[in-house]
N, C-alpha and C positions, 0 to 999 in steps of 0.2 A: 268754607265756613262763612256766614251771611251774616253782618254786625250791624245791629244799628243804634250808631253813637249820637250822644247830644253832650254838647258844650255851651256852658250858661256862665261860666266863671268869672264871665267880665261883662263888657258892654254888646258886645255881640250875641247872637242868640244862633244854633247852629243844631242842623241835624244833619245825619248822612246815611247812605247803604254801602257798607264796603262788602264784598264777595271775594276772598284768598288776595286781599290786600290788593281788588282793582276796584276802584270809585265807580258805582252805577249811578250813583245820584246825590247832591246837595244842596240843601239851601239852608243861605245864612242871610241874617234880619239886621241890622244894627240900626234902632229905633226908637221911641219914647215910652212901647209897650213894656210891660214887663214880663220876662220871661214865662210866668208862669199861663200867659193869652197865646204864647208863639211856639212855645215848643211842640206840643203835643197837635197844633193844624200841622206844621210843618212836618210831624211825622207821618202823619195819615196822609197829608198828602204825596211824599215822595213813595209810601205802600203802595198806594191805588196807582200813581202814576207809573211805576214799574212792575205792574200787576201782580204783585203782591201782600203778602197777610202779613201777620204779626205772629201766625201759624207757623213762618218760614222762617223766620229770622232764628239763630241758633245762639247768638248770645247779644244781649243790651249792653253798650259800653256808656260810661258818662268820665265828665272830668270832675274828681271828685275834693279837688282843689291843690294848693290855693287858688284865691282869687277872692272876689265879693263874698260877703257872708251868705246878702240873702241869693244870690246867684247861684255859689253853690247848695244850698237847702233846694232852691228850686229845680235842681237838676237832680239829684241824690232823689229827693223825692219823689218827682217823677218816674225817676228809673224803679224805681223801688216799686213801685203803684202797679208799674207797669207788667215787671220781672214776678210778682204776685200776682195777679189778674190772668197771667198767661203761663204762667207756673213756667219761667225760662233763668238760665242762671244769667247772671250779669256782672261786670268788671268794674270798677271803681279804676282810674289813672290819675298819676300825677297830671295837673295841665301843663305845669313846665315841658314833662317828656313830652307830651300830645306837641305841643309850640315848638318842639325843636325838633320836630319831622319835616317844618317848613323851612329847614337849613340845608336838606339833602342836595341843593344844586350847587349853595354856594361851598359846601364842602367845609372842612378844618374844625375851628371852634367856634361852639353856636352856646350864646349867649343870650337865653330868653330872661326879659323883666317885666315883671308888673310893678307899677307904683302901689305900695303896700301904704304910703304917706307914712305920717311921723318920719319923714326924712330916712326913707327906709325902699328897696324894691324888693319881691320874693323874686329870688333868682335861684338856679341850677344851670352848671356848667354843663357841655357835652360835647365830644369832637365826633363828624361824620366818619362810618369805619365798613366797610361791609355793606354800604347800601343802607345804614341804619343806625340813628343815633347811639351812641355810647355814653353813657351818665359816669362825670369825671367828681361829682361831688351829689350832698343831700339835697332835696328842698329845703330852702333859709329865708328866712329875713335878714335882711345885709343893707347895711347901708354905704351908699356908692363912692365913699371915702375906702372904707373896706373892700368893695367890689375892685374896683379901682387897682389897687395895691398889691391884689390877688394877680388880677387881670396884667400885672406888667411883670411879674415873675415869668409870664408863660410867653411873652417874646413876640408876638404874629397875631392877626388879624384876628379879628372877632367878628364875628355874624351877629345883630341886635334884632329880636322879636320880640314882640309885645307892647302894651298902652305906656310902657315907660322906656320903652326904647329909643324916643327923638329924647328924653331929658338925662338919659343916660349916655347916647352918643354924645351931647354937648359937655359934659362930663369930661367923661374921657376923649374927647376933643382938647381941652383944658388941662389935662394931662400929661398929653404928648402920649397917649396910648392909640396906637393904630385900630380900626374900627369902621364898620358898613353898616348903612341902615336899611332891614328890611322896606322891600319897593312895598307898595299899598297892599297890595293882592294877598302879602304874605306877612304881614306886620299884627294882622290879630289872628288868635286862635279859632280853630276850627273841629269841628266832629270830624273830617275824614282823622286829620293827623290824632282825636281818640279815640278813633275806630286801628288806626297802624299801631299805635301804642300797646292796645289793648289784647292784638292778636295772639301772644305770646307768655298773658299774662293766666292767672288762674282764676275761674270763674266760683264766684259765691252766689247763694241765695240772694233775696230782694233783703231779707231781712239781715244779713251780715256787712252788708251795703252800709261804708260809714264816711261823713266828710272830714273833711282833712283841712283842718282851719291854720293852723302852724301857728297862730298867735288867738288870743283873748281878740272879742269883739270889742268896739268902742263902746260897748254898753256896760259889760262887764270890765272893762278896764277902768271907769267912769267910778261904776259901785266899788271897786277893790281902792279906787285914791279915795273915793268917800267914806267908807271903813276905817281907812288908816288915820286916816282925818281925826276920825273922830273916837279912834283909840288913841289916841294924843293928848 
């Protein structure tokens, strides 16, 4: 099976071709563009450079959140556009699982974070088992007091991926909770690991294709304190 994933849910911008879960090609941007200038060169260009169509590909994966609001809309959408136009079915993933495919060497328990802010990171626990993450809880919003206190129940080392993994290592540094930080290369997400996530999962239309925000945006959180304002 021929996949081709793109990951937008944060600062980085990512596309890949995975073939029976072996990487033929990736590039990833992390840039001032906004995803919605980088994604779709990047995808034509890894087709034509592995002389391939969009004919060939058998399913579209994306990371369908969390992460960025407009990050993920740009990805979703795209996929979507895409999976329509070429009449191909497509996968929506968590990004957590997709991030914690980058734990497979260090093994044990892989603890991906995004800084979600409001004093907050979206996290999902998972320990390596079989060559392949295992999900030990849901996607959340958790704040690292919380994460924290979780995280010392379970006794042993934690693997940290993601934009809020150095503030969450110092964290739990401050704790006395044992803890590694992903090296550079593997600290952000990427399309191969939503192309590995995604192999397994079951494939919808463009149009069933939905993002996965786990909280209100700061816009609509903005309107919901100024409503109640002023039902007061």
């Amino acid at each position: 099976m021929l996949i081709l994933a793109f990951e937008s849910s944060a600062k980085p911008a990512s596309a890949a071709l995975v073939r029976d879960g072996r990487m033929l090609a990736q590039t990833t941007q992390i840039s001032a563009l906004t995803h919605s200038r980088t994604l779709l060169p990047m995808a034509e260009d890894l087709l034509k450079n592995c002389s391939l169509t969009l004919g060939d590909v058998d399913v579209i994966a994306v990371a369908h959140g969390p992460g960025s609001f407009t990050g993920i809309r740009i990805g979703v959408s795209t996929v979507k556009g895409l999976a329509w136009g070429a009449d191909k079915p497509c996968v929506g993933v968590s990004t957590l699982e997709a991030m914690a495919w980058h734990g497979l060497a260090a093994g044990g328990m892989i603890c991906p974070v995004m800084d979600a802010r409001r004093s907050q990171v979206y996290n999902a626990l998972f320990r390596i088992a079989d060559g392949r993450p295992v999900r030990l809880c849901a996607d959340r919003a958790i704040s690292l007091e919380d994460l924290a206190a979780e995280l010392a129940g379970y006794e042993e080392n934690v693997f940290l991926i993601g934009d809020g993994a150095a503030m969450t290592k110092a964290y739990l540094d401050g704790c006395g909770i044992p803890c590694t930080l992903a090296p550079d290369n593997l600290v952000w997400q990427d399309a191969w690991g939503v192309a590995m996530a995604a192999a397994d999962k079951k494939a919808v239309s463009g149009a069933e294709l939905l993002p996965v925000y786990l909280r209100l945006s700061q816009a609509e959180r903005e309107r919901q304190e100024r409503l109640a304002r002023e039902e007061k």
